[in-house]
C-alpha positions in Angstrom: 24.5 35.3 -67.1 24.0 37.0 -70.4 25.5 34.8 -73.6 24.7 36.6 -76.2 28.2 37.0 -77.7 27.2 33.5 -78.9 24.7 35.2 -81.5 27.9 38.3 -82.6 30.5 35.0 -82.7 28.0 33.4 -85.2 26.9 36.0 -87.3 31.2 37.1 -87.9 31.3 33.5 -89.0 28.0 32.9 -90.3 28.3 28.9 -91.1 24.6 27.5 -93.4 24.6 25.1 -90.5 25.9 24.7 -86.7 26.0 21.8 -84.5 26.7 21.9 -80.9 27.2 18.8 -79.3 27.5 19.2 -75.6 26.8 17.1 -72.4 22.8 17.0 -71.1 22.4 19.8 -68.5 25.2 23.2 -70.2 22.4 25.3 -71.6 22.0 23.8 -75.3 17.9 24.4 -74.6 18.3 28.0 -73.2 20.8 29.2 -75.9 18.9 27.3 -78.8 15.8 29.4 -77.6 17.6 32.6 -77.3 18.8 32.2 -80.7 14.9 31.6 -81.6 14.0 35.0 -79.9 16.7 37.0 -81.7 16.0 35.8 -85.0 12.3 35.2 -84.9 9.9 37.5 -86.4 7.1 38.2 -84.5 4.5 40.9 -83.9 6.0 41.6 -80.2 8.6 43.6 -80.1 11.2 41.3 -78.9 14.1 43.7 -79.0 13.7 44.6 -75.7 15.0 40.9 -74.4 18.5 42.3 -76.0 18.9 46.0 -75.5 20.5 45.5 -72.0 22.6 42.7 -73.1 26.1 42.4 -74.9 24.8 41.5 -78.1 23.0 45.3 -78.1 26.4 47.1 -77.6 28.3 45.1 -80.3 27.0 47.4 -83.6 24.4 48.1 -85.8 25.2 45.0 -88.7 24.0 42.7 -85.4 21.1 44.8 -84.6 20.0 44.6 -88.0 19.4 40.7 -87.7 17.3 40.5 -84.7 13.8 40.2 -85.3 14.1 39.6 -89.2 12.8 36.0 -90.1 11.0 33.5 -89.9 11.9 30.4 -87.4 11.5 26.5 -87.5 12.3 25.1 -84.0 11.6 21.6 -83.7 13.5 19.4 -80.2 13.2 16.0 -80.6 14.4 15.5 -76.7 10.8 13.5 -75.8 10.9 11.5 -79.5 12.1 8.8 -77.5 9.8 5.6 -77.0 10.7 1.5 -77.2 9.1 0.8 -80.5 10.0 2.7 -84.2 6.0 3.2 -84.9 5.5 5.1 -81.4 9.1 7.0 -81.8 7.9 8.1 -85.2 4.2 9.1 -84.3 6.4 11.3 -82.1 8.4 12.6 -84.3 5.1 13.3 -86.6 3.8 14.8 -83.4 6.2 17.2 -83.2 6.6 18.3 -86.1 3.0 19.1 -86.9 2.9 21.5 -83.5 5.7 23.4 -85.2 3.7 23.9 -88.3 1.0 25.0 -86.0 3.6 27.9 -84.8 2.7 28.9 -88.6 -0.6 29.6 -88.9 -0.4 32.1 -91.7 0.9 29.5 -94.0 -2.6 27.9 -94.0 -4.3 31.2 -95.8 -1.3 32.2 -97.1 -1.9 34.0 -100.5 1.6 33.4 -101.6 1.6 29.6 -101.6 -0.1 27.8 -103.6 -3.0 25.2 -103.4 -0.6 21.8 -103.9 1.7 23.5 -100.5 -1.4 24.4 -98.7 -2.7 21.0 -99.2 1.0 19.4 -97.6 0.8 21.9 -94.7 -2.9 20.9 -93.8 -1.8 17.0 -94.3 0.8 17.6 -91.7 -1.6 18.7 -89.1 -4.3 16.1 -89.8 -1.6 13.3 -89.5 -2.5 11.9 -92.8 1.0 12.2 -94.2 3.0 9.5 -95.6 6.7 8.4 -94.4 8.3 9.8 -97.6 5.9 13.2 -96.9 6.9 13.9 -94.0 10.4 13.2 -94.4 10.6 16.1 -96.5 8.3 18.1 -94.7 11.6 20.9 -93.6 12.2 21.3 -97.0 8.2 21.8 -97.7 8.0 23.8 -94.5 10.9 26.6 -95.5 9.7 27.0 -98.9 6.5 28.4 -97.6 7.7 30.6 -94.8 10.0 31.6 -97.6 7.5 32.5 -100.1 5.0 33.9 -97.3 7.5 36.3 -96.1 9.9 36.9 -98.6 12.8 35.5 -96.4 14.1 32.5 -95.9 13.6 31.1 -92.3 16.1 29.8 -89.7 15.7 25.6 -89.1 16.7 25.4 -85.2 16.8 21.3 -84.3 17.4 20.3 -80.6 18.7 17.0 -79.5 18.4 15.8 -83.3 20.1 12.6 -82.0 17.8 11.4 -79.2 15.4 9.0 -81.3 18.7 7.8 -82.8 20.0 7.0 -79.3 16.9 5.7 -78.4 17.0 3.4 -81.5 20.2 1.9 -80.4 19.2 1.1 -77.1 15.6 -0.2 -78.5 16.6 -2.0 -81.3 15.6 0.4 -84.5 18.5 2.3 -85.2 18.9 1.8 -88.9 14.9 3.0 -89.2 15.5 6.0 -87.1 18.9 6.4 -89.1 17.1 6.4 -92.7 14.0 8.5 -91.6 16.0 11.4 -90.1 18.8 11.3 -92.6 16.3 12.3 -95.6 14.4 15.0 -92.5 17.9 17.0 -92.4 19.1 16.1 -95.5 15.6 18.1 -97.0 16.1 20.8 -94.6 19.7 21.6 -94.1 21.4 20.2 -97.1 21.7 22.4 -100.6 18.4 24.2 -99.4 17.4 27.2 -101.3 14.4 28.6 -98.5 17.4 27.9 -95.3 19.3 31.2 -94.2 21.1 29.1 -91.8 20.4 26.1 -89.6 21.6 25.0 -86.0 21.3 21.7 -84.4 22.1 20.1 -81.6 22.9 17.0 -79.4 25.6 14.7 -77.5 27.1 13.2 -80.5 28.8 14.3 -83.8 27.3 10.6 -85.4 28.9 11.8 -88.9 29.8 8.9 -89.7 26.4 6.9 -89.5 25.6 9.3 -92.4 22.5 11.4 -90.6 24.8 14.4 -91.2 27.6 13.0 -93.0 25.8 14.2 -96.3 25.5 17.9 -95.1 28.3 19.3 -96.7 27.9 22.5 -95.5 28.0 22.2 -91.8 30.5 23.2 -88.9 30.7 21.2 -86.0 31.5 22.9 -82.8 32.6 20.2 -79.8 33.7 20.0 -76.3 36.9 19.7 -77.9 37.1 23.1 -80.1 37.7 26.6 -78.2 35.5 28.4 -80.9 31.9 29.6 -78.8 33.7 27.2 -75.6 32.5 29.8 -73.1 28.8 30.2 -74.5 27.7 26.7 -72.8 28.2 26.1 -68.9 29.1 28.7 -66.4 32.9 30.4 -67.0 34.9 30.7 -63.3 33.9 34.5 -63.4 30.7 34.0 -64.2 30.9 31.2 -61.0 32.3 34.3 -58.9 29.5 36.7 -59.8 26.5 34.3 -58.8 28.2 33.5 -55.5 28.4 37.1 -54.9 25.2 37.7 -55.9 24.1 34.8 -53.2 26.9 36.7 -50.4 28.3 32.9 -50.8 31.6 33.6 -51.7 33.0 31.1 -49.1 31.7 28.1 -51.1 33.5 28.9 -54.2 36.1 26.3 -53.4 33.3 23.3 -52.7 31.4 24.4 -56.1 34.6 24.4 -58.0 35.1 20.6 -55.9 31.9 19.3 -57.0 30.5 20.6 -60.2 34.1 22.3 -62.0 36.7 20.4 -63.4 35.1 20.3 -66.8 37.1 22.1 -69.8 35.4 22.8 -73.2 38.4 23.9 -75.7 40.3 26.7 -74.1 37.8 27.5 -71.3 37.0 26.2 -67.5 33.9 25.5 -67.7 31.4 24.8 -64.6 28.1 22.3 -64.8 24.8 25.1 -64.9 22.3 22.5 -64.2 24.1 21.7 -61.1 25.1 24.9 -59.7 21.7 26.1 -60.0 20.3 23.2 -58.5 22.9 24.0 -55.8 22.3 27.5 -55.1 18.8 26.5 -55.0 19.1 24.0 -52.2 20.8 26.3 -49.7 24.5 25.8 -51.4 24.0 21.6 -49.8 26.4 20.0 -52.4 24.2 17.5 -53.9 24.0 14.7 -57.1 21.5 17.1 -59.4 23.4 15.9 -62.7 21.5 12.5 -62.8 18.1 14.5 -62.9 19.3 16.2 -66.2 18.6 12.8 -68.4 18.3 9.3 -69.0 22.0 7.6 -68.4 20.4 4.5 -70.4 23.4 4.6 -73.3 26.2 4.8 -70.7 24.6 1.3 -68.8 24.6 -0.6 -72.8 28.4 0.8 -73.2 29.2 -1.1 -69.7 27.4 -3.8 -70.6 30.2 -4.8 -73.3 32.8 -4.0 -71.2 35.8 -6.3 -71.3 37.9 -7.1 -68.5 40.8 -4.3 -69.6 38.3 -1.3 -70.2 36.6 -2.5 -66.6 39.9 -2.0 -65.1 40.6 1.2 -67.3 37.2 2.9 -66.0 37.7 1.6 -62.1 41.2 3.1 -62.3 39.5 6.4 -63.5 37.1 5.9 -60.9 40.1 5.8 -58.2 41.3 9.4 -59.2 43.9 8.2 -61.9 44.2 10.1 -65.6 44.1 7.9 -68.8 45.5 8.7 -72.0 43.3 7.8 -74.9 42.3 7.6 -78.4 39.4 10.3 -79.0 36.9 10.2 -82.0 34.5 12.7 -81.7 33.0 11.4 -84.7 31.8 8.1 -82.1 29.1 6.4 -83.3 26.2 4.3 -81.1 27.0 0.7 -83.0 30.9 1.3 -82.7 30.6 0.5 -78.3 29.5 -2.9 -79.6 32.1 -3.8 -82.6 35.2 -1.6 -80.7 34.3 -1.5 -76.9 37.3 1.2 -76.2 35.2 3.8 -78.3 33.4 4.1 -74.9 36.1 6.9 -73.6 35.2 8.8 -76.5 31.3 8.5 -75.4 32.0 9.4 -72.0 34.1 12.2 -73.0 31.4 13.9 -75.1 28.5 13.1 -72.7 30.3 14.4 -69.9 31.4 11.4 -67.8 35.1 12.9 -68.6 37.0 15.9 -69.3 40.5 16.3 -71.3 43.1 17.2 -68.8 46.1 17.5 -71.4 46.2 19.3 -74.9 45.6 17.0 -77.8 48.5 14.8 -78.5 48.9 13.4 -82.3 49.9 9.6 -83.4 49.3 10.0 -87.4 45.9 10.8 -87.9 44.9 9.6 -84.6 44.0 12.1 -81.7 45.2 11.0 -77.9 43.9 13.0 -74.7 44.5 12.5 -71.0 41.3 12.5 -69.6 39.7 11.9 -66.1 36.8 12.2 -64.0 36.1 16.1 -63.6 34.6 16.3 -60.2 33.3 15.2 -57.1 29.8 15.2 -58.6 30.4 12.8 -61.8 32.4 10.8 -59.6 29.4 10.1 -57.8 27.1 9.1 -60.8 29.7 6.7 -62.1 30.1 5.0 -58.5 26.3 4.1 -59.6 26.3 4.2 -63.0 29.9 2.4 -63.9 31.9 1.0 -60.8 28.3 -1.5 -59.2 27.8 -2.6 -63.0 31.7 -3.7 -63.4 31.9 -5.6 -59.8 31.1 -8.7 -62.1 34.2 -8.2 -64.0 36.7 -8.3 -61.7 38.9 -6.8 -59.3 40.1 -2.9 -59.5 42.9 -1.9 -61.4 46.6 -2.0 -59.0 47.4 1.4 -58.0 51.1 0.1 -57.6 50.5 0.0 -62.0 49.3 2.1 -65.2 46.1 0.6 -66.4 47.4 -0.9 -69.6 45.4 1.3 -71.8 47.9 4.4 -70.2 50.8 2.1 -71.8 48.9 1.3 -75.2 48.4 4.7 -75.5 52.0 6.2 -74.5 53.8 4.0 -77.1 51.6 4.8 -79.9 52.5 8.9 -78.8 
């Protein structure tokens, strides 16, 4: 499936930074590191991953930008431990095996002895806090000065050890720590040409990126680049082709479709390859994508009214809701209804209407998508609620439907 119309819809638009939030398991990983491969400059010719591909056929100006500088990618997906001081040794970690991706920087005749003397504190771990907080800013100057052009900062699942500090009970230290990291690196940057990151959640408000003036979100709620992650219906019809399994287009639309990102159908990738794979057997693969620990501490606060809400959804009804996509981890405790908004951007739910407006509030009718995620939250959601009562009459509207409907 060739998205590299991603990398021509960028470069028209060319924002300093993108962020991509997306469900686990719709191909933020594989397009992050095909973004890495266009950009990156290298000694191997890498063209030659693109000259069959759309991206080749769109024009010279695009041409001109593959292969042309330097690259910081950093994925903070395994920064994810129960204490702070083992999270941030991973984060150090990782950072310092990007670094080692640079191995001209530590001869490099263009920077001087004071950067050299950062770049080699980095590897030997002898950094301090503040250090290494700053260490993107430190790392682009040099890459900038060594080659004469500023690099590219590419951050996956930036909001994992922030997750993970939610559930483990350092949040506001993995809050501080990474706001200053991106801040340094993405914010008013002189060495950044432009930066993409990615992740579940928006968490603008907790201030991580709420600072980065320059950035442009891109969610499962906005059309623009909707097609560039998960599988499009035609792109559904070519692999089943392409397995003479045409006949099972209706069950893989059944168990892994339903979803839609902005303007565009959108099929689960994880799971139809996992399907394909397994002799087209319809399966539960999604689970295997990642950890479903921040959906079991949302149901934990539950209430009786959002228990009945989510085992009416469970039963095949739609519920009309309040979205935020600017959701923060700590708001599921203070404003348990902030939970559809989770679900919605992790995937548990999909918008079934076009957005309906109540002042500055933004209202969606959402449900389960498919057979598949109906299955994870009989596990994940309706055996954790069986303490909170009984499900929701199907003879009434959950009364979230009716909250809802009189403020539209």
């Amino acid at each position: 499936m060739d998205k590299t119309l991603l990398i021509r819809d960028f470069l028209d638009e060319r924002p300093m930074v993108s962020l991509f939030t997306r469900p686990r398991g719709f191909g933020k990983t594989l397009n992050m590191d095909m973004l890495r491969v266009f950009f990156e400059l290298s000694e191997k010719d890498t063209s030659v991953y693109f000259r069959s591909k759309k991206i080749w056929r769109c024009g010279k100006k695009y041409r001109d930008c593959q292969g042309k500088y330097p690259v910081i990618f950093i994925t903070f997906k395994d920064c994810k431990y129960d204490t702070w001081e083992y999270t941030y040794e991973a984060i150090r970690k990782t950072l310092a095996q990007e670094a080692l991706r640079h191995p001209e920087l530590k001869g490099s005749p263009r920077c001087d002895d004071f950067e050299k003397s950062i770049f080699n504190r980095l590897l030997s771990g002898e950094m301090s806090k503040v250090e290494l907080s700053g260490i993107l800013r430190d790392l682009s100057a040099m890459l900038h000065k060594h080659h004469g052009v500023a690099p590219v900062i590419i951050i996956e699942d930036y909001d994992v050890p922030i997750q993970q500090g939610h559930i483990c009970g350092f949040y506001d230290e993995a809050v501080s720590f990474l706001r200053n990291l991106f801040s340094g690196g993405l914010k008013d940057n002189p060495h950044l040409t432009f930066g993409f990151l990615t992740g579940i959640l928006r968490l603008a408000q907790d201030s991580v990126l709420g600072g980065l003036n320059n950035i442009k979100v891109n969610t499962v709620l906005d059309s623009r680049y909707s097609e560039y992650f998960g599988l499009t219906p035609d792109e559904i019809r070519t692999m089943a082709a392409y397995y003479h399994s045409e006949d099972k287009i209706d069950e893989i639309c059944e168990w892994y479709g339903g979803y839609r990102f902005g303007h565009s159908d959108i099929f689960a990738p994880y799971s139809v390859i996992r399907y394909f794979g397994s002799g087209c057997r319809p399966g539960v693969f999604w689970q295997a994508a990642g950890s479903n620990d921040i959906i079991n501490d949302a149901i934990s606060v539950s209430g009786d009214e959002i228990a009945n809400d989510l085992k009416a959804l469970l039963s095949g009804k739609t519920l009309r809701t309040k979205i935020d996509s600017n959701v923060v981890y700590p708001q599921m405790h203070s404003n348990p209804s902030y939970i559809y908004s989770f679900l919605l951007m992790a995937g548990y739910l999909t918008p079934v209407s076009e957005r309906m407006m109540a002042g500055w509030n933004e209202f969606y009718d959402v449900a389960i998508p498919n057979k598949e995620v109906s299955c994870v939250c009989q596990v994940e959601i309706l055996e954790k609620l069986e303490r909170l009562g009984p499900p929701a009459s199907a003879s009434s509207l959950p009364p979230a439907i009716h909250r809802a409907e009189d403020a539209v």
